[in-house]
C-alpha positions in Angstrom: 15.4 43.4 -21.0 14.5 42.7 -17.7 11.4 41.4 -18.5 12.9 39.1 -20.7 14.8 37.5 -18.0 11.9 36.9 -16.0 10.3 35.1 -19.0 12.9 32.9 -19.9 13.0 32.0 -15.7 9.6 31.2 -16.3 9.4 28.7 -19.3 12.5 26.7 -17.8 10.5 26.4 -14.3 7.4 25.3 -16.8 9.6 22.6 -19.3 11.0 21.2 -15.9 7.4 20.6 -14.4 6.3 19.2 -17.5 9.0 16.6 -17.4 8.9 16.0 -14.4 4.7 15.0 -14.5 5.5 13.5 -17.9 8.5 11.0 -16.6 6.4 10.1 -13.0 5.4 6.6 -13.1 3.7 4.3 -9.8 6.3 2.7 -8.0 6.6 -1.1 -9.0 8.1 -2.1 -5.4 4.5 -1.6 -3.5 2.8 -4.7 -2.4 -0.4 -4.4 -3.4 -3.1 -5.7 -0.5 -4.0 -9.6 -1.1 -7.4 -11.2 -0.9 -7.2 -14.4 1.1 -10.3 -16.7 1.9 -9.8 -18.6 5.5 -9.2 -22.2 5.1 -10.4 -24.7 7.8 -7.7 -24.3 10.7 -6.6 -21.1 9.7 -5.8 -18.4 12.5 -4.9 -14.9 12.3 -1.8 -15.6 13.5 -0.8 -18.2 11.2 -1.8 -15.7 8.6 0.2 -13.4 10.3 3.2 -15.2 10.8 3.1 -16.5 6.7 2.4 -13.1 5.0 4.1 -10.3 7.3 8.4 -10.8 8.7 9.0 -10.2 11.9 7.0 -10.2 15.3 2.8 -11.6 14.4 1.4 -9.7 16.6 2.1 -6.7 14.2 0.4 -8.6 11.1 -2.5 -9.9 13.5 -3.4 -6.4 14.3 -3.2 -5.1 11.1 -5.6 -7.6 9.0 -7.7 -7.2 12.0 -7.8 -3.3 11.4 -8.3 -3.8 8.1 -11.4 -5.6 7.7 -12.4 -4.3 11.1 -12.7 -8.7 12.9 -13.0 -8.9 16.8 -12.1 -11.4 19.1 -14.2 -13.7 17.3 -12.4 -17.1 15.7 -12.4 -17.1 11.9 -14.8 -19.0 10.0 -13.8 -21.3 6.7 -14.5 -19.2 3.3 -14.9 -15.8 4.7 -12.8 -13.6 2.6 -10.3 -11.2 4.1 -7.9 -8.4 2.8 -4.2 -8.4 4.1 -2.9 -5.0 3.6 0.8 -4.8 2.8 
């Protein structure tokens, strides 16, 4: 009898896993990073400032983390990823 408890514990803990993986779906909210090729003019911190809210200097760093740029100006048609 005992036993029997334990086993009836044990397939609720296992239907409420399975539901749970079954019913997990990717959240629709997240941004997904962009691809952006530089236009003549273009800065990073007019990139900044147009895809990220707030302060630039955030955004600036980040697309510079993100596809690793220095100090150096941007140049027309190179491709660059702006993380969310």
């Amino acid at each position: 009898m005992f036993a029997r408890g334990y086993m009836y514990a044990f397939l609720l803990a296992f239907a409420l896993v399975a539901v749970a993986l079954i019913s997990a779906h990717p959240s629709r909210g997240a941004r997904t990073e962009a691809r952006h090729v530089v236009r003549p003019g273009e800065t990073l911190w007019t990139l900044a400032a147009s895809h990220y809210a707030g302060d630039p200097r955030e955004g600036v760093w980040r697309i510079q983390e993100r596809n690793r740029l220095g100090s150096a100006p941007l140049q027309p048609g190179t491709v660059l990823y702006l993380p969310p």
